[in-house]
C-alpha positions in Angstrom: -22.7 -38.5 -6.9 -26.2 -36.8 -5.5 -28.1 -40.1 -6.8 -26.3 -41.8 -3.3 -27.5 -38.8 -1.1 -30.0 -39.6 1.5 -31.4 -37.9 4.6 -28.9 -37.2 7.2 -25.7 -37.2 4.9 -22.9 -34.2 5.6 -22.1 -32.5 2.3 -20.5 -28.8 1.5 -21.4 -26.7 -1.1 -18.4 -26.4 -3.7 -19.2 -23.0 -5.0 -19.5 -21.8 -1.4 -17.2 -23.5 0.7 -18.3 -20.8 3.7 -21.3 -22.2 4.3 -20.0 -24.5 6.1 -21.2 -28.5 6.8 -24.4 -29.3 5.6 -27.1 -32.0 6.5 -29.3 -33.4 3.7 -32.8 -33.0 5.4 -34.6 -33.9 2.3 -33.8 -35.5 -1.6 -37.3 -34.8 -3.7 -36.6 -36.1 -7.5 -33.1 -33.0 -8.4 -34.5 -31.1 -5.5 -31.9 -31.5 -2.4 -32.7 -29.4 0.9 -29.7 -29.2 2.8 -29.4 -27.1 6.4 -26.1 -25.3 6.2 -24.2 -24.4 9.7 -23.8 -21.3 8.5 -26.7 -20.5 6.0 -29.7 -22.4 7.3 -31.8 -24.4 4.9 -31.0 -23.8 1.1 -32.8 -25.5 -1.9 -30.1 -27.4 -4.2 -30.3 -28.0 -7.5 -29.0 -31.7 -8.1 -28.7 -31.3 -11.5 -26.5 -28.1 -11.8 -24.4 -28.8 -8.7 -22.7 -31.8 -7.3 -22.5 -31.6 -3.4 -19.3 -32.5 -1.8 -19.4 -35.7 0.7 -17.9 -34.4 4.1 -16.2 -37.3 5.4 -14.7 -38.1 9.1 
């Protein structure tokens, strides 16, 4: 599911669902920055977690 991630996609965290709504800002190889409402900017690993797509 990260391989269709792209700059500007909403996703949530589903080990911390607090964070809140996230915005892919950058997808580098596994490496997925993502700007949390909540937490700011957090470093993803794409190959140990598998972000939730936040539809509307």
């Amino acid at each position: 599911m990260n391989e269709v991630l792209t700059v500007g996609v909403l996703v949530r965290h589903p080990q911390f669902p607090d964070w809140g709504i996230g915005q892919v800002q950058s997808v580098i190889g596994h490496r997925i920055t993502v700007n949390f409402e909540n937490t700011g900017k957090q470093v993803i690993d794409g190959t140990q977690i598998m972000l939730d797509l936040e539809a509307f």
